[in-house]
C-alpha positions as CSV (number, residue, x, y, z in Angstrom):
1,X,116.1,76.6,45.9
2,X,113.6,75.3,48.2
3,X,116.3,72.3,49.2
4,X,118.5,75.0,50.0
5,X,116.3,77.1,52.0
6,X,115.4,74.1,54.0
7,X,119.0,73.1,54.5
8,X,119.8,77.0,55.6
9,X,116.8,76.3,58.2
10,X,118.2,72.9,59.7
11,X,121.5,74.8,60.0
12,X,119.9,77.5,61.9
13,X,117.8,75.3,64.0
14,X,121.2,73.2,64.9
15,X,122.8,76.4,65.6
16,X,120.1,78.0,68.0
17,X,119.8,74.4,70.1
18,X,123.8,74.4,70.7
19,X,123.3,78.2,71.7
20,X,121.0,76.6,74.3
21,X,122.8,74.0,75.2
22,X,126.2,75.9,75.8
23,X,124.1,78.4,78.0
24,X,122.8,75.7,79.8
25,X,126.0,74.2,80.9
26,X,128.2,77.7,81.2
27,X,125.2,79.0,83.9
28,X,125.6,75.6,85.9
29,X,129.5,76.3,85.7
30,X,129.3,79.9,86.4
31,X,126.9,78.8,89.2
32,X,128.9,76.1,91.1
33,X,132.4,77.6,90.1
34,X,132.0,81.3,89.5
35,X,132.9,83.5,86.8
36,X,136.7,83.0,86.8
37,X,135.9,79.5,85.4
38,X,137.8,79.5,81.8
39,X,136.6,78.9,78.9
40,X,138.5,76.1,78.5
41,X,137.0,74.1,81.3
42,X,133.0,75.2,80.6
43,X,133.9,73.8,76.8
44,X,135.6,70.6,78.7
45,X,132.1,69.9,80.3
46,X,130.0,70.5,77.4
47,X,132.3,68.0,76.1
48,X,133.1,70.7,72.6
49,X,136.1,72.6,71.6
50,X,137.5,75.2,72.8
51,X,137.0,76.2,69.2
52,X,133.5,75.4,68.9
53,X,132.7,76.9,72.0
54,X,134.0,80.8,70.2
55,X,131.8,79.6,67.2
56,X,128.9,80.6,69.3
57,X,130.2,82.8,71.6
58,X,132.5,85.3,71.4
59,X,133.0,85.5,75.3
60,X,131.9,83.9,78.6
61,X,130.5,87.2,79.0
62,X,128.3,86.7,75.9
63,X,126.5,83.9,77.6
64,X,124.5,85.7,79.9
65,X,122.7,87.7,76.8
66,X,121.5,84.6,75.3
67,X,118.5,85.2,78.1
68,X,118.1,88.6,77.1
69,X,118.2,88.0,73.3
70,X,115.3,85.3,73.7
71,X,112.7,87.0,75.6
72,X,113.4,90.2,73.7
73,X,112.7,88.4,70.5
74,X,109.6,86.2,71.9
75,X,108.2,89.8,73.4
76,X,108.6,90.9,70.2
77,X,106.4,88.5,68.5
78,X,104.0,88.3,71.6
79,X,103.2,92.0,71.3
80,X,102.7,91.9,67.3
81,X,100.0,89.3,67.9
82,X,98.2,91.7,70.5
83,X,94.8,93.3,69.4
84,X,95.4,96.7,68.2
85,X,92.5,98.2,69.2
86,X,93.9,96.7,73.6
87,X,95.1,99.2,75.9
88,X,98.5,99.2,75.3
89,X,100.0,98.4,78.8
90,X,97.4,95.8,78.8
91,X,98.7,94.4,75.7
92,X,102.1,94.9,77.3
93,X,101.2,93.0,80.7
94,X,98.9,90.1,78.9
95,X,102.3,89.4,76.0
96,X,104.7,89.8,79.3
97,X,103.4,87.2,81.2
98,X,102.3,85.1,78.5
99,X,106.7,84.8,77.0
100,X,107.5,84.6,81.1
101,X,105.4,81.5,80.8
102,X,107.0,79.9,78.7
103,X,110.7,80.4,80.1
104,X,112.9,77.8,81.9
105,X,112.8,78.9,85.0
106,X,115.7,77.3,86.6
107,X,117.5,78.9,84.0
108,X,116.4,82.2,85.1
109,X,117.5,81.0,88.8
110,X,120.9,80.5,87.9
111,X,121.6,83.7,85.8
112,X,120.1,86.0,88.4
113,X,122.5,84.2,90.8
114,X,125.9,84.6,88.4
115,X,124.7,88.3,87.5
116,X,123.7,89.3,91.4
117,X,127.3,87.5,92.6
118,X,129.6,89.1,89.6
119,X,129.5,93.0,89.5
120,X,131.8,92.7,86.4
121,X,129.3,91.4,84.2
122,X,126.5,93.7,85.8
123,X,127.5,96.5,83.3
124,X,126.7,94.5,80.2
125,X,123.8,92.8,81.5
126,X,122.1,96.1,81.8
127,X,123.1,97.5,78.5
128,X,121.6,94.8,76.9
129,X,118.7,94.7,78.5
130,X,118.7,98.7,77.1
131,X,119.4,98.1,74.1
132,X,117.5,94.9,73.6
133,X,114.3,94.8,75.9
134,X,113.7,98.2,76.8
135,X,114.0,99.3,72.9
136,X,111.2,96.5,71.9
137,X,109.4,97.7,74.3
138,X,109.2,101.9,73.2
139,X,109.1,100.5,69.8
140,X,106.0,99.1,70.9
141,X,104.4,102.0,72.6
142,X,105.4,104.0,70.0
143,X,104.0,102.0,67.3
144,X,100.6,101.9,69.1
145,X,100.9,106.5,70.5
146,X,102.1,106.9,66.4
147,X,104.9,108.7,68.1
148,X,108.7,108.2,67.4
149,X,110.7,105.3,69.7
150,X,112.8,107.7,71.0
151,X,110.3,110.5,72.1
152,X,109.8,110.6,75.7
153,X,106.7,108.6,76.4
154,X,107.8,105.5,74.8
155,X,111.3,105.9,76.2
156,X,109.7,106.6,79.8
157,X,107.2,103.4,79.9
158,X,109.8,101.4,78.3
159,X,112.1,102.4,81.3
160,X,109.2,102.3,83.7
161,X,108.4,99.2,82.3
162,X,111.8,98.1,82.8
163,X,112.1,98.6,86.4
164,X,108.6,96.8,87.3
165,X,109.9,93.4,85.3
166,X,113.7,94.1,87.6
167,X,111.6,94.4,90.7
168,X,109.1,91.9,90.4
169,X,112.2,89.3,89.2
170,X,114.1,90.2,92.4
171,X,111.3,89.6,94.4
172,X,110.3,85.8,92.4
173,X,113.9,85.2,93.4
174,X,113.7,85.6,96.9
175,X,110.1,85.1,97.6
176,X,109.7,82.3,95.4
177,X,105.9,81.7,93.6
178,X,105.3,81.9,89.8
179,X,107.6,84.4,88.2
180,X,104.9,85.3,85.3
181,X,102.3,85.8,87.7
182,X,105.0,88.0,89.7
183,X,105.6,90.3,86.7
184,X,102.2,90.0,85.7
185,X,101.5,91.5,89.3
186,X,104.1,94.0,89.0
187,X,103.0,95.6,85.5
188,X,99.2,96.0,87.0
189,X,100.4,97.8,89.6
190,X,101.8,100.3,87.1
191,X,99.0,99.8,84.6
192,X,96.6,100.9,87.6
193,X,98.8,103.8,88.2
194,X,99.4,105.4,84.5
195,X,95.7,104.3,83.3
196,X,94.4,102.6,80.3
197,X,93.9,105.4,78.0
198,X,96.7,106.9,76.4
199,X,95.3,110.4,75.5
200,X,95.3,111.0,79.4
201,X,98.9,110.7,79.7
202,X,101.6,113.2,78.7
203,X,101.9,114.7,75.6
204,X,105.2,113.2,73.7
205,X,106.3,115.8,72.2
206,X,106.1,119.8,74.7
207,X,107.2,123.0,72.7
208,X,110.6,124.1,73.6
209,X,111.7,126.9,76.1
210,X,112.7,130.3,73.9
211,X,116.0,131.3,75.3
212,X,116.2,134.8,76.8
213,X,118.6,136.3,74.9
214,X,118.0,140.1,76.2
């Protein structure tokens, strides 16, 4: 059993570097060539199959939420190792910067460039970033208000939250400088704004409207 669970391991850790790999090379294709490149011709520089190209990836499209997958995962982990007894947007800023960090950047260059020059893929790019970031995130701030995810304060920072990483990205990408120390930047700005202690902001949960049925 234990051979076995090694062996399932290797596999996965095999699998998760050609993931890399492939993402690597598509974004320098995508990059130089556009999105109209084929897969036929991203799998001919990676020097793979067509076929093994699909193993990974069941679109082109599919690359660009390799990004997203990762640093929703490693923001996942970051904020599970924060203090509980930290304000939580502090936790939130600290984890943030700390998975940032630890990012390719040139990486990040090159899929901000294929997303911002292909409005076809913009659609998907933010729905994962919904359904991926932005729900690890409310989890979080739920988890720590002892609220549910989906009541409106969680959902609210998370979106809030959302739109401070979005701008501060944009601005790293034109500006240039450290892009943790950007978002980093960005989240104490909101931090500052909403406050430290979370029994001063909204109640989650506000009793609902009777209807006037006279």
């Amino acid at each position: 059993m234990a051979g076995e669970s090694l062996a399932q391991q290797l596999r996965e850790k095999r699998s998760e570097m050609m993931v890399l790999e492939l993402e690597a090379v598509a974004l320098r294709c995508f990059e130089r060539r556009g999105f109209d490149i084929t897969v036929d011709e991203i799998a001919s520089t990676a020097q793979i199959s067509v076929r093994t190209f699909y193993r990974y990836f069941p679109a082109k499209e599919d690359v660009l939420q390799v990004r997203i997958d990762r640093r929703s995962e490693n923001l996942r982990l970051a904020l599970a190792a924060r203090p509980d007894d930290e304000a939580p947007l502090q936790s939130l800023r600290l984890a943030l910067a700390a998975v940032v960090a630890e990012e390719d950047t040139e990486l990040v260059r090159q899929w901000t460039v294929v997303v911002a020059a292909t409005p076809s893929t913009i659609r998907g790019v933010l729905g994962g970033i919904q359904l991926k970031s932005h729900r690890v995130i409310a989890d979080f701030f739920a988890t720590r208000l002892g609220v549910a995810s989906d009541s409106l304060v969680p959902v609210m920072l998370a979106a809030a939250v959302g739109g401070v990483i979005q701008a501060a990205q944009t601005q790293w990408f034109f500006q240039g400088g450290d892009l943790a120390t950007a978002i980093s930047d960005g989240l104490g700005v909101l931090e500052r704004g909403i406050g430290t202690d979370p029994k001063a902001w909204p109640a989650t949960e506000r009793p609902k409207r009777r209807r006037n049925t006279n």
